[in-house]
N, C-alpha and C positions, 0 to 999 in steps of 0.2 A: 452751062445753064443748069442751072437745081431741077431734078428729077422731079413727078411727084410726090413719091416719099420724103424727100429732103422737105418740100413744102407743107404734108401731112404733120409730119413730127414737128415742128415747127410749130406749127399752128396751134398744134396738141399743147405745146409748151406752155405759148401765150393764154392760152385759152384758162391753164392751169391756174397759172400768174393773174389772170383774170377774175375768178372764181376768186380766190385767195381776197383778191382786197374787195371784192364785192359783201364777201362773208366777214371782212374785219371790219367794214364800213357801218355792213347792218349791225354787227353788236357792237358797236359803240354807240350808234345812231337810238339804240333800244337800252342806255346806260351798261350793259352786258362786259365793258370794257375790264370792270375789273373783279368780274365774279373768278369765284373757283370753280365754279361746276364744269367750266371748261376753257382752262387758259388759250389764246391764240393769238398767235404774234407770226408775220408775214415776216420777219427777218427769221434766216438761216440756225437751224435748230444747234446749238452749243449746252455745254457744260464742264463750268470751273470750280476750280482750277483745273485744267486742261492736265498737269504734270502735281504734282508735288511729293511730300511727306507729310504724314500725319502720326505723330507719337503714339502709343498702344497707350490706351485710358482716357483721352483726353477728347473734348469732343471736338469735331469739327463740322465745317458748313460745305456743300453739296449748292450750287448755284445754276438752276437751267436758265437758258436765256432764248429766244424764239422758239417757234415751233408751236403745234397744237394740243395741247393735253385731252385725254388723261396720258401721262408719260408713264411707260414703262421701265423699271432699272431692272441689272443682272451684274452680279459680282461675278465673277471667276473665283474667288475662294471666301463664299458668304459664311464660312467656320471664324474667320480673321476678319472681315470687312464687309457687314450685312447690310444692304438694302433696303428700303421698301419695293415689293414687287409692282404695285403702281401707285398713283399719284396724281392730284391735280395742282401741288405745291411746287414752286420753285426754288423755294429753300430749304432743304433737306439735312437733318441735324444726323452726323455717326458718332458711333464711342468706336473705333476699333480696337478688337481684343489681344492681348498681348500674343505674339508668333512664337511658336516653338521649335517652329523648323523655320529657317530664312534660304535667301537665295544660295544657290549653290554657285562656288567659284569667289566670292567676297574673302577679300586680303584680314587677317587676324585683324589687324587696328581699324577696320573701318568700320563705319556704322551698321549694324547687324538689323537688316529690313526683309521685308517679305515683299514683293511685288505686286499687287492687285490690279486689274482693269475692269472697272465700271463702264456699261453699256446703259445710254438711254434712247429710247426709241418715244417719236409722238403718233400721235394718231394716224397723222398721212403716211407714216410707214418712215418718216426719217430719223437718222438716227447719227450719235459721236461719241464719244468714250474720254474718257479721264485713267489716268495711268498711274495711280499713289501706289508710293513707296510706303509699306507700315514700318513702323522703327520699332523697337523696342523700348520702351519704358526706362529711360538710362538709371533713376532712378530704383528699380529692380539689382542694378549690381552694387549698390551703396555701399559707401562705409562707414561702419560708425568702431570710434573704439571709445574707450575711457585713458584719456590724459592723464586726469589728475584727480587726486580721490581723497576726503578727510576718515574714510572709513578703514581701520584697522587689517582687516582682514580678508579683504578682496580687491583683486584691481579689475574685476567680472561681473558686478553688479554694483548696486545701490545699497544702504542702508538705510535704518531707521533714524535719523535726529541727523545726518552726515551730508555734507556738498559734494558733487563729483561735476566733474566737465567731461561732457563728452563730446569730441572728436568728429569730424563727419569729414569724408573725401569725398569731391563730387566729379572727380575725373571718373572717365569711362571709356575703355575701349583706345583707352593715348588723348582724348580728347577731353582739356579741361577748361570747367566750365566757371572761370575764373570771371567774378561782378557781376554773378546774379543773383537774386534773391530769393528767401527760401523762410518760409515760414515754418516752425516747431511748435504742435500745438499737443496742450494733454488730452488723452482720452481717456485714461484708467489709472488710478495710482493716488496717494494721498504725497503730493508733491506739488510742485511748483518751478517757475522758471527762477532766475536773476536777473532783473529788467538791465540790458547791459547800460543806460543811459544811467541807471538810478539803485546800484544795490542795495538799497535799501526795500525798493519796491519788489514782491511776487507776483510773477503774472502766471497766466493758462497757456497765454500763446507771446511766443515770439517772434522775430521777424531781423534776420541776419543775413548780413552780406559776405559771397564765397570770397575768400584773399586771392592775389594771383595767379596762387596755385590751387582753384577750386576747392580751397579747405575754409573750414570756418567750427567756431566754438560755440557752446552753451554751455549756461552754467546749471545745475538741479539741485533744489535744497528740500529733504524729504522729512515728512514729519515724525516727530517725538514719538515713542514709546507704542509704535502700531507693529502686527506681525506681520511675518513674511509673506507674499504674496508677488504679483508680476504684472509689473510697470508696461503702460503701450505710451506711445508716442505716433504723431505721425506726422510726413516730413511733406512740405508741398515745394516743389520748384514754380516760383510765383510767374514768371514768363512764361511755359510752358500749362502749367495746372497741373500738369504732371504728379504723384503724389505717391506716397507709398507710407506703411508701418512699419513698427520697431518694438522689440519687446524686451523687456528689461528684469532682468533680479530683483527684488527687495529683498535683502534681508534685515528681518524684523528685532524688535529687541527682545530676548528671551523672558518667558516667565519667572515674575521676582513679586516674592511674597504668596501672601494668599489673601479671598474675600473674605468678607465678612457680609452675613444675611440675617437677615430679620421678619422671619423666623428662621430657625438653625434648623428646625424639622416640622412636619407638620404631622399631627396624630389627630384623626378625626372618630367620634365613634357614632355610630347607628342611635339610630331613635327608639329600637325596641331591640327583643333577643332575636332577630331575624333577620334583620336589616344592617349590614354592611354601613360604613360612615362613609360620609359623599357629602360635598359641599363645594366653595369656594374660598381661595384662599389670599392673599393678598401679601409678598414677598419684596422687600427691599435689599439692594446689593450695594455694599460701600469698597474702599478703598482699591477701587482699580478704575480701570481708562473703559468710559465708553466707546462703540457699541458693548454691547452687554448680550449672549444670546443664552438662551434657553435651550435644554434635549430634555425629553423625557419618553424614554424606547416603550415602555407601556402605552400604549394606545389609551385603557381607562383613564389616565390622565393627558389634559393637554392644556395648554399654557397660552395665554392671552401676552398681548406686548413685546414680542419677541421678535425683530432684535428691539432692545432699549436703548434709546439715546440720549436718556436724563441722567442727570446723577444728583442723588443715587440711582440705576439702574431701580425699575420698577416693571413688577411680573403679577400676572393671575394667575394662580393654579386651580388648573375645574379637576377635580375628581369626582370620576361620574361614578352612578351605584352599579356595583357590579357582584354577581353568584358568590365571588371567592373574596375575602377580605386582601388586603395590601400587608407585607411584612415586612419595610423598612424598601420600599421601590425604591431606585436611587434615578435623583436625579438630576442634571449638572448643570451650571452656571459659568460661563465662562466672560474674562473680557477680551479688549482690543491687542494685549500684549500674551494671552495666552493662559492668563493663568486663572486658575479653576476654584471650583467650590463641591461640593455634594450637599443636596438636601434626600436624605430620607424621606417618605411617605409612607404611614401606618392607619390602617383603618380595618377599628374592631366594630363587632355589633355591640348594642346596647344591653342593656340589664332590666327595661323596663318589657313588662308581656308585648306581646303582638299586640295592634289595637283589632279588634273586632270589628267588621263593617254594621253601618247604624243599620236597626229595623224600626219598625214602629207596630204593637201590637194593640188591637188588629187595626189591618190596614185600610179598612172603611168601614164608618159608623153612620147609622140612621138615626136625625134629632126629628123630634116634634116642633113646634114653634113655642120657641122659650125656654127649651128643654138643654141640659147639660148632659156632655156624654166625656169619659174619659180614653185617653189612651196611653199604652207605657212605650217608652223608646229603652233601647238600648242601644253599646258596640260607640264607634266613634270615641272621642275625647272626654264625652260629657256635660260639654258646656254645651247647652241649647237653648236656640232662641227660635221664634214660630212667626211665619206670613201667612195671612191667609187671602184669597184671590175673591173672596164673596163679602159682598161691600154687608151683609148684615150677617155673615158670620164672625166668630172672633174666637180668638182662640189664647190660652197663657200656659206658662211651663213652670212648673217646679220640681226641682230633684229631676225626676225622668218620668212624670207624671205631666202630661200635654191634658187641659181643661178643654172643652169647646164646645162654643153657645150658639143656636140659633136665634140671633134676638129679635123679640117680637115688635108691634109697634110698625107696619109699614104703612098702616093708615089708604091700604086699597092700593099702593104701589106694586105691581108685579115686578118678580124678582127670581133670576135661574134657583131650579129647582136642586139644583147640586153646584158643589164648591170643591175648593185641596187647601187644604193646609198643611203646607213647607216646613217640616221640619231640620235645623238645619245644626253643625258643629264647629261651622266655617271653613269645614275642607270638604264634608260631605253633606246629605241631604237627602232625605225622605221625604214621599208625600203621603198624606193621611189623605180620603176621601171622603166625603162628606153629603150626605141623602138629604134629603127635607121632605115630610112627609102629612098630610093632615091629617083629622080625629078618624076618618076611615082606611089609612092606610095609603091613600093614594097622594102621588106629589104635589106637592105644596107650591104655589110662587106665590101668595101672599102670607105675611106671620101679623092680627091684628094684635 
Protein backbone atom coordinates (compact mmCIF):
# COMPACT_ATOMS: atom_id res chain seq x y z
CA UNK A 1 0.00 0.00 0.00
CA UNK A 2 1.48 3.54 -1.22
CA UNK A 3 2.73 5.66 1.69
CA UNK A 4 1.65 9.26 1.80
CA UNK A 5 4.38 10.60 0.20
CA UNK A 6 4.10 8.11 -2.76
CA UNK A 7 0.37 9.68 -2.94
CA UNK A 8 1.85 13.55 -2.36
CA UNK A 9 4.31 13.22 -5.29
CA UNK A 10 1.89 11.75 -7.34
CA UNK A 11 -0.60 14.24 -7.10
CA UNK A 12 2.11 17.00 -7.36
CA UNK A 13 2.80 15.21 -10.71
CA UNK A 14 -0.71 15.36 -12.05
CA UNK A 15 -1.53 18.57 -10.81
CA UNK A 16 1.65 19.62 -12.88
CA UNK A 17 0.28 17.81 -15.99
CA UNK A 18 -2.76 19.68 -15.19
CA UNK A 19 -1.73 23.30 -15.03
CA UNK A 20 0.27 22.55 -18.34
CA UNK A 21 -2.93 21.95 -20.49
CA UNK A 22 -5.01 24.38 -18.55
CA UNK A 23 -2.27 27.14 -19.63
CA UNK A 24 -2.04 25.67 -23.31
CA UNK A 25 -5.83 25.66 -23.49
CA UNK A 26 -6.15 29.35 -22.37
CA UNK A 27 -3.60 30.60 -25.01
CA UNK A 28 -4.91 29.04 -27.72
CA UNK A 29 -8.56 29.81 -26.55
CA UNK A 30 -7.09 33.88 -26.48
CA UNK A 31 -5.50 33.18 -30.33
CA UNK A 32 -1.92 33.23 -28.18
CA UNK A 33 -1.29 29.73 -29.94
CA UNK A 34 1.15 31.02 -32.23
CA UNK A 35 2.68 34.20 -30.92
CA UNK A 36 6.44 34.41 -30.11
CA UNK A 37 6.44 36.37 -26.98
CA UNK A 38 6.22 32.92 -25.52
CA UNK A 39 6.22 29.53 -27.30
CA UNK A 40 4.38 26.51 -25.30
CA UNK A 41 3.84 23.20 -26.20
CA UNK A 42 2.82 20.52 -23.54
CA UNK A 43 4.96 17.87 -25.46
CA UNK A 44 8.32 16.79 -24.05
CA UNK A 45 10.99 19.55 -24.56
CA UNK A 46 13.59 18.19 -27.71
CA UNK A 47 16.07 19.65 -29.97
CA UNK A 48 17.38 18.53 -33.62
CA UNK A 49 19.03 17.21 -34.89
CA UNK A 50 19.73 15.37 -31.69
CA UNK A 51 23.45 14.04 -33.25
CA UNK A 52 25.05 15.15 -36.35
CA UNK A 53 27.70 17.13 -38.43
CA UNK A 54 27.75 20.45 -39.68
CA UNK A 55 30.62 21.70 -42.13
CA UNK A 56 32.73 24.79 -40.88
CA UNK A 57 31.12 27.91 -43.01
CA UNK A 58 28.07 26.61 -43.91
CA UNK A 59 24.90 27.28 -42.33
CA UNK A 60 22.69 25.19 -40.53
CA UNK A 61 19.19 24.94 -38.66
CA UNK A 62 18.84 24.37 -34.86
CA UNK A 63 15.11 22.86 -34.46
CA UNK A 64 13.32 23.12 -30.73
CA UNK A 65 10.32 21.30 -30.54
CA UNK A 66 7.92 21.33 -27.17
CA UNK A 67 8.51 22.97 -24.12
CA UNK A 68 8.03 26.54 -22.92
CA UNK A 69 9.94 29.52 -24.21
CA UNK A 70 11.86 32.00 -23.69
CA UNK A 71 14.45 28.91 -24.27
CA UNK A 72 17.85 29.20 -23.21
CA UNK A 73 21.03 27.78 -25.32
CA UNK A 74 24.78 27.14 -24.20
CA UNK A 75 27.56 25.71 -26.36
CA UNK A 76 30.50 24.02 -24.71
CA UNK A 77 32.88 25.67 -27.29
CA UNK A 78 30.84 29.06 -28.32
CA UNK A 79 34.75 30.12 -30.19
CA UNK A 80 33.51 27.11 -32.92
CA UNK A 81 29.75 26.75 -32.47
CA UNK A 82 28.00 30.04 -31.16
CA UNK A 83 24.47 30.35 -29.81
CA UNK A 84 21.96 32.65 -29.10
CA UNK A 85 21.94 32.94 -25.18
CA UNK A 86 18.09 33.14 -25.35
CA UNK A 87 15.19 32.93 -27.54
CA UNK A 88 11.60 32.71 -28.12
CA UNK A 89 12.37 30.98 -31.88
CA UNK A 90 12.30 27.52 -32.68
CA UNK A 91 14.38 27.69 -35.64
CA UNK A 92 17.69 28.68 -34.98
CA UNK A 93 20.10 29.48 -38.02
CA UNK A 94 24.45 28.73 -37.05
CA UNK A 95 27.56 29.35 -39.35
CA UNK A 96 30.03 27.41 -37.45
CA UNK A 97 33.51 28.54 -37.63
CA UNK A 98 36.32 26.63 -39.00
CA UNK A 99 38.29 24.19 -35.88
CA UNK A 100 41.80 24.43 -35.44
CA UNK A 101 42.28 22.08 -33.04
CA UNK A 102 39.82 18.91 -33.54
CA UNK A 103 39.30 15.98 -31.33
CA UNK A 104 42.13 14.26 -30.08
CA UNK A 105 42.79 10.34 -30.82
CA UNK A 106 41.01 10.73 -34.69
CA UNK A 107 42.91 8.22 -37.23
CA UNK A 108 45.04 10.48 -40.04
CA UNK A 109 42.23 9.67 -42.92
CA UNK A 110 39.32 10.33 -41.07
CA UNK A 111 37.25 13.36 -41.04
CA UNK A 112 38.98 16.03 -38.94
CA UNK A 113 35.83 17.46 -36.52
CA UNK A 114 35.67 19.10 -33.25
CA UNK A 115 32.90 17.99 -31.00
CA UNK A 116 30.40 20.45 -29.63
CA UNK A 117 27.31 19.99 -27.20
CA UNK A 118 24.48 22.37 -27.28
CA UNK A 119 22.27 22.67 -24.26
CA UNK A 120 18.66 24.11 -24.32
CA UNK A 121 16.66 24.78 -21.41
CA UNK A 122 12.67 26.13 -21.29
CA UNK A 123 11.22 28.07 -19.03
CA UNK A 124 9.82 25.23 -16.46
CA UNK A 125 13.50 24.40 -15.98
CA UNK A 126 13.49 21.47 -18.77
CA UNK A 127 16.02 20.85 -20.59
CA UNK A 128 18.11 18.18 -23.89
CA UNK A 129 21.08 18.76 -25.75
CA UNK A 130 22.32 18.15 -29.34
CA UNK A 131 25.93 16.63 -29.84
CA UNK A 132 27.43 18.18 -33.47
CA UNK A 133 30.28 17.15 -34.90
CA UNK A 134 32.03 20.40 -36.66
CA UNK A 135 34.05 19.31 -39.64
CA UNK A 136 36.29 21.12 -41.23
CA UNK A 137 35.69 22.86 -44.38
CA UNK A 138 37.11 19.92 -46.91
CA UNK A 139 37.31 22.56 -49.19
CA UNK A 140 40.22 24.57 -47.11
CA UNK A 141 42.71 21.54 -48.15
CA UNK A 142 41.89 22.02 -52.09
CA UNK A 143 43.75 21.47 -54.98
CA UNK A 144 44.18 23.39 -57.69
CA UNK A 145 47.09 23.12 -60.27
CA UNK A 146 47.50 24.37 -63.89
CA UNK A 147 47.36 21.24 -66.41
CA UNK A 148 47.73 22.97 -69.32
CA UNK A 149 48.77 26.34 -70.49
CA UNK A 150 49.14 28.48 -74.05
CA UNK A 151 51.33 30.77 -72.09
CA UNK A 152 55.07 30.73 -72.99
CA UNK A 153 56.65 31.14 -69.76
CA UNK A 154 55.07 29.77 -66.81
CA UNK A 155 53.30 26.61 -65.78
CA UNK A 156 52.41 29.14 -62.25
CA UNK A 157 50.13 31.54 -63.46
CA UNK A 158 48.03 33.14 -66.11
CA UNK A 159 48.79 35.47 -68.82
CA UNK A 160 47.67 38.32 -70.74
CA UNK A 161 45.79 37.14 -74.29
CA UNK A 162 46.60 33.07 -73.08
CA UNK A 163 44.22 29.90 -72.15
CA UNK A 164 45.11 27.76 -69.13
CA UNK A 165 43.19 24.91 -67.47
CA UNK A 166 43.17 24.48 -64.25
CA UNK A 167 43.18 21.52 -62.33
CA UNK A 168 41.21 21.08 -59.04
CA UNK A 169 41.33 17.83 -56.60
CA UNK A 170 38.60 17.57 -54.46
CA UNK A 171 39.70 14.42 -52.40
CA UNK A 172 40.38 15.05 -48.82
CA UNK A 173 41.64 13.26 -46.00
CA UNK A 174 41.36 9.62 -48.38
CA UNK A 175 37.85 10.62 -49.06
CA UNK A 176 36.81 11.48 -52.48
CA UNK A 177 34.24 13.39 -53.36
CA UNK A 178 33.67 11.95 -56.89
CA UNK A 179 29.67 13.53 -58.68
CA UNK A 180 29.47 16.44 -57.13
CA UNK A 181 29.12 19.70 -58.21
CA UNK A 182 31.02 22.73 -57.83
CA UNK A 183 30.59 25.99 -59.09
CA UNK A 184 33.75 28.38 -60.35
CA UNK A 185 32.91 31.87 -60.30
CA UNK A 186 35.22 35.24 -61.05
CA UNK A 187 35.55 37.74 -58.55
CA UNK A 188 38.63 39.81 -59.66
CA UNK A 189 40.62 39.52 -62.91
CA UNK A 190 39.99 40.72 -66.49
CA UNK A 191 39.24 36.91 -67.58
CA UNK A 192 36.62 34.58 -68.19
CA UNK A 193 35.47 31.12 -68.11
CA UNK A 194 35.14 28.55 -71.39
CA UNK A 195 31.41 27.56 -71.34
CA UNK A 196 32.40 23.75 -71.39
CA UNK A 197 28.93 23.24 -73.46
CA UNK A 198 29.81 25.87 -75.94
CA UNK A 199 33.54 27.27 -76.58
CA UNK A 200 32.68 29.57 -78.17
CA UNK A 201 30.82 31.14 -75.24
CA UNK A 202 32.68 33.28 -72.11
CA UNK A 203 31.11 33.13 -69.04
CA UNK A 204 31.78 34.76 -65.03
CA UNK A 205 30.49 31.52 -63.45
CA UNK A 206 30.66 27.85 -64.13
CA UNK A 207 29.31 24.93 -62.96
CA UNK A 208 31.31 21.43 -63.18
CA UNK A 209 30.90 17.94 -62.32
CA UNK A 210 33.92 16.15 -60.08
CA UNK A 211 35.08 12.73 -62.24
CA UNK A 212 35.36 9.48 -60.23
CA UNK A 213 38.14 10.58 -58.86
CA UNK A 214 36.97 13.95 -57.41
CA UNK A 215 38.94 15.91 -60.06
CA UNK A 216 37.45 18.13 -62.59
CA UNK A 217 38.72 20.90 -65.28
CA UNK A 218 38.22 24.50 -66.21
CA UNK A 219 39.03 26.11 -68.83
CA UNK A 220 40.42 30.55 -68.31
CA UNK A 221 40.87 32.77 -71.34
CA UNK A 222 42.48 36.10 -70.07
CA UNK A 223 42.39 39.39 -71.81
CA UNK A 224 44.67 41.06 -74.47
CA UNK A 225 47.34 43.54 -73.76
CA UNK A 226 46.31 44.38 -69.80
CA UNK A 227 49.29 44.21 -66.94
CA UNK A 228 50.21 42.08 -64.46
CA UNK A 229 48.13 41.87 -61.61
CA UNK A 230 46.21 38.80 -59.40
CA UNK A 231 43.46 36.80 -60.31
CA UNK A 232 40.73 35.45 -57.43
CA UNK A 233 38.35 32.94 -58.19
CA UNK A 234 36.07 31.20 -55.79
CA UNK A 235 35.04 27.63 -55.66
CA UNK A 236 31.53 26.50 -54.14
CA UNK A 237 30.77 22.77 -53.47
CA UNK A 238 27.15 23.11 -54.63
CA UNK A 239 25.68 20.17 -52.14
CA UNK A 240 27.31 21.27 -49.19
CA UNK A 241 27.57 25.56 -49.93
CA UNK A 242 30.77 24.89 -48.65
CA UNK A 243 33.09 27.45 -50.53
CA UNK A 244 36.43 28.79 -50.48
CA UNK A 245 38.98 31.32 -52.79
CA UNK A 246 41.95 30.94 -54.98
CA UNK A 247 44.34 33.45 -56.09
CA UNK A 248 45.98 33.50 -59.29
CA UNK A 249 49.23 35.30 -61.28
CA UNK A 250 48.56 37.43 -64.15
CA UNK A 251 51.16 38.07 -66.05
CA UNK A 252 50.64 41.05 -68.00
CA UNK A 253 51.98 41.87 -71.40
CA UNK A 254 54.94 44.21 -71.27
CA UNK A 255 55.12 47.83 -72.15
CA UNK A 256 55.60 48.36 -76.04
CA UNK A 257 55.75 51.57 -77.66
CA UNK A 258 55.05 54.79 -76.29
CA UNK A 259 51.85 57.52 -75.88
CA UNK A 260 51.17 60.22 -77.59
CA UNK A 261 49.21 63.39 -75.86
CA UNK A 262 47.85 66.39 -76.86
CA UNK A 263 49.22 68.60 -75.58
CA UNK A 264 52.85 67.30 -75.17
CA UNK A 265 53.35 70.04 -72.35
CA UNK A 266 51.64 72.59 -70.89
CA UNK A 267 53.06 76.31 -70.22
CA UNK A 268 50.85 78.61 -68.68
CA UNK A 269 51.83 82.37 -67.78
CA UNK A 270 50.31 84.79 -65.10
CA UNK A 271 47.97 87.78 -65.95
CA UNK A 272 50.46 90.40 -64.71
CA UNK A 273 54.35 90.46 -63.25
CA UNK A 274 53.20 89.14 -59.95
CA UNK A 275 51.01 86.42 -60.50
CA UNK A 276 52.17 82.95 -61.26
CA UNK A 277 50.03 81.19 -64.38
CA UNK A 278 47.08 78.85 -63.12
CA UNK A 279 44.36 77.66 -65.10
CA UNK A 280 42.83 74.57 -66.72
CA UNK A 281 43.94 72.54 -69.04
CA UNK A 282 42.33 69.86 -71.19
CA UNK A 283 44.83 66.67 -72.19
CA UNK A 284 44.14 63.83 -74.89
CA UNK A 285 46.13 60.44 -74.63
CA UNK A 286 46.44 58.16 -78.04
CA UNK A 287 47.81 55.04 -78.87
CA UNK A 288 47.59 52.80 -76.00
CA UNK A 289 44.82 50.41 -74.22
CA UNK A 290 42.52 51.93 -71.84
CA UNK A 291 42.18 52.47 -68.50
CA UNK A 292 44.49 55.41 -68.93
CA UNK A 293 45.66 56.87 -65.23
CA UNK A 294 47.10 60.08 -64.32
CA UNK A 295 50.06 61.02 -61.24
CA UNK A 296 50.92 64.29 -60.61
CA UNK A 297 53.30 64.31 -57.05
CA UNK A 298 52.77 68.24 -56.75
CA UNK A 299 49.87 68.76 -54.90
CA UNK A 300 49.41 72.55 -56.80
CA UNK A 301 48.24 70.47 -59.53
CA UNK A 302 45.59 67.93 -59.85
CA UNK A 303 43.83 66.15 -62.39
CA UNK A 304 40.19 65.65 -63.16
CA UNK A 305 39.14 62.00 -65.01
CA UNK A 306 41.54 59.81 -63.70
CA UNK A 307 41.40 56.77 -64.26
CA UNK A 308 40.02 57.29 -68.21
CA UNK A 309 38.07 54.83 -69.95
CA UNK A 310 37.62 56.51 -73.45
CA UNK A 311 39.91 56.50 -76.07
CA UNK A 312 41.43 58.49 -76.67
CA UNK A 313 41.99 58.65 -72.90
CA UNK A 314 40.86 62.12 -71.72
CA UNK A 315 42.38 64.28 -68.47
CA UNK A 316 41.76 67.95 -66.82
CA UNK A 317 44.65 69.41 -65.54
CA UNK A 318 43.88 72.24 -62.70
CA UNK A 319 46.94 74.12 -61.94
CA UNK A 320 46.13 76.01 -59.08
CA UNK A 321 48.00 79.67 -58.42
CA UNK A 322 50.62 79.24 -56.17
CA UNK A 323 53.85 81.80 -54.26
CA UNK A 324 56.49 79.87 -56.47
CA UNK A 325 56.07 79.55 -60.34
CA UNK A 326 56.30 75.48 -61.87
CA UNK A 327 59.68 74.63 -63.81
CA UNK A 328 58.91 71.87 -66.15
CA UNK A 329 56.60 69.63 -62.86
CA UNK A 330 56.49 66.30 -64.51
CA UNK A 331 53.81 64.64 -64.85
CA UNK A 332 52.78 60.99 -65.93
CA UNK A 333 50.40 59.13 -68.02
CA UNK A 334 50.17 55.81 -68.13
CA UNK A 335 47.96 52.78 -69.85
CA UNK A 336 46.46 49.28 -69.31
CA UNK A 337 49.68 47.58 -70.66
CA UNK A 338 52.14 49.81 -68.65
CA UNK A 339 53.52 52.09 -70.83
CA UNK A 340 54.10 55.77 -69.99
CA UNK A 341 54.13 59.36 -71.21
CA UNK A 342 55.57 62.53 -69.35
CA UNK A 343 53.88 65.93 -69.47
CA UNK A 344 55.91 68.74 -68.32
CA UNK A 345 54.23 71.72 -66.52
CA UNK A 346 55.62 75.42 -66.63
CA UNK A 347 54.10 78.48 -65.28
CA UNK A 348 55.75 81.93 -65.53
CA UNK A 349 54.22 85.20 -64.42
CA UNK A 350 53.09 87.78 -66.78
CA UNK A 351 54.68 91.04 -68.32
CA UNK A 352 51.77 93.03 -67.84
CA UNK A 353 51.92 95.56 -64.25
CA UNK A 354 49.98 94.48 -61.10
CA UNK A 355 46.34 95.67 -61.67
CA UNK A 356 45.76 98.29 -59.02
CA UNK A 357 42.57 97.74 -56.81
CA UNK A 358 39.52 100.37 -58.20
CA UNK A 359 38.95 103.57 -56.03
CA UNK A 360 36.53 106.21 -56.79
CA UNK A 361 37.53 109.84 -55.85
CA UNK A 362 35.86 111.04 -53.70
CA UNK A 363 33.75 108.67 -52.36
CA UNK A 364 30.56 110.77 -51.65
CA UNK A 365 29.25 113.63 -53.23
CA UNK A 366 26.56 116.20 -52.27
CA UNK A 367 24.01 117.23 -55.51
CA UNK A 368 21.42 119.92 -55.31
CA UNK A 369 18.11 119.09 -57.36
CA UNK A 370 19.28 119.23 -60.96
CA UNK A 371 22.76 119.66 -60.13
CA UNK A 372 25.72 117.46 -61.76
CA UNK A 373 28.58 116.46 -59.74
CA UNK A 374 31.70 114.48 -61.06
CA UNK A 375 33.91 111.74 -59.79
CA UNK A 376 37.34 110.03 -61.02
CA UNK A 377 37.78 106.17 -60.61
CA UNK A 378 40.81 104.55 -61.01
CA UNK A 379 42.99 100.68 -60.44
CA UNK A 380 41.07 97.83 -61.94
CA UNK A 381 41.03 97.09 -65.77
CA UNK A 382 39.48 100.15 -66.97
CA UNK A 383 36.48 99.19 -68.47
CA UNK A 384 33.58 100.73 -66.52
CA UNK A 385 30.34 100.76 -66.47
CA UNK A 386 27.82 102.48 -63.49
CA UNK A 387 24.18 101.36 -61.54
CA UNK A 388 22.70 103.52 -59.62
CA UNK A 389 20.12 102.36 -56.62
CA UNK A 390 18.13 105.94 -56.68
CA UNK A 391 15.17 105.69 -59.17
CA UNK A 392 15.88 109.82 -59.80
CA UNK A 393 19.35 109.57 -59.65
CA UNK A 394 21.55 108.67 -62.67
CA UNK A 395 24.73 108.45 -63.41
CA UNK A 396 27.42 107.83 -66.90
CA UNK A 397 31.16 107.15 -67.40
CA UNK A 398 33.61 108.17 -69.71
CA UNK A 399 37.39 107.43 -69.71
CA UNK A 400 37.48 107.22 -65.71
CA UNK A 401 35.33 110.22 -65.28
CA UNK A 402 31.68 108.94 -63.58
CA UNK A 403 28.95 111.99 -64.36
CA UNK A 404 25.99 112.12 -61.71
CA UNK A 405 22.70 113.89 -61.83
CA UNK A 406 19.97 114.48 -59.33
CA UNK A 407 17.20 114.88 -61.64
CA UNK A 408 14.64 117.15 -61.02
CA UNK A 409 11.06 117.01 -61.92
CA UNK A 410 9.28 114.71 -59.19
CA UNK A 411 6.26 116.78 -59.24
CA UNK A 412 5.59 116.56 -55.02
CA UNK A 413 6.71 112.71 -55.13
CA UNK A 414 8.98 112.20 -52.03
CA UNK A 415 11.98 110.28 -52.65
CA UNK A 416 15.22 108.88 -50.29
CA UNK A 417 17.28 111.49 -49.52
CA UNK A 418 20.50 109.59 -50.39
CA UNK A 419 21.41 107.01 -53.02
CA UNK A 420 25.21 104.67 -54.44
CA UNK A 421 26.12 104.48 -57.33
CA UNK A 422 28.15 101.12 -58.36
CA UNK A 423 30.93 101.49 -59.89
CA UNK A 424 32.00 98.66 -61.49
CA UNK A 425 35.07 96.72 -64.07
CA UNK A 426 33.36 93.30 -64.06
CA UNK A 427 35.57 91.78 -61.55
CA UNK A 428 35.49 94.47 -59.13
CA UNK A 429 33.32 97.38 -57.81
CA UNK A 430 33.08 100.45 -55.99
CA UNK A 431 30.42 102.44 -54.56
CA UNK A 432 30.12 106.36 -54.83
CA UNK A 433 27.57 107.83 -52.34
CA UNK A 434 25.40 110.21 -52.99
CA UNK A 435 23.50 113.31 -50.60
CA UNK A 436 20.58 115.37 -51.83
CA UNK A 437 20.30 118.52 -50.40
CA UNK A 438 17.80 121.54 -50.77
CA UNK A 439 18.53 125.57 -51.30
CA UNK A 440 19.14 125.69 -47.47
CA UNK A 441 21.41 122.87 -47.00
CA UNK A 442 19.07 120.58 -45.53
CA UNK A 443 18.03 117.03 -47.22
CA UNK A 444 16.00 117.09 -49.82
CA UNK A 445 13.16 114.22 -50.82
CA UNK A 446 11.49 116.21 -53.27
CA UNK A 447 13.57 117.68 -56.61
CA UNK A 448 10.43 120.04 -58.46
Amino acid sequence: MPNKGDVIVKFQSLAQYAAGLVSAFLIASCGGGGSTDRPVDVAPLVINPPTGVFYAGVKNTFTVGGGTGPFRLTSSDPGILAVPTTTNDRLIDVVPLQPGVVDTGLPADALQIKTVTVIVRDALGAQNQSIIQVAQNFLTGYGMFISATTCATTATALCAGGETALFFDSTFNGALFAGHQFRIERVRGPFQFIDPLNSNNQVDVVTVTADHEGKFTTVIRVATGIPSQVALIKITDIQTGAYTYRSIPIIGTPATGTLAVIPDAINLTGPNATTCGFGNVDVLVFDGQAPYTATCPNPQIQVNGSPSTTQPGRFTFVVGAGQNCLTEEQCVIQDATGARVIIPITTVKGTNPPVVAMSATPSSITLTCGSTGAVTVVGGTGAYSVTSTHPRITATVSGNTVSITRQPGDAGVTYPTTGTVTVTDGSAATPITVNVIGPGGAPAATCA
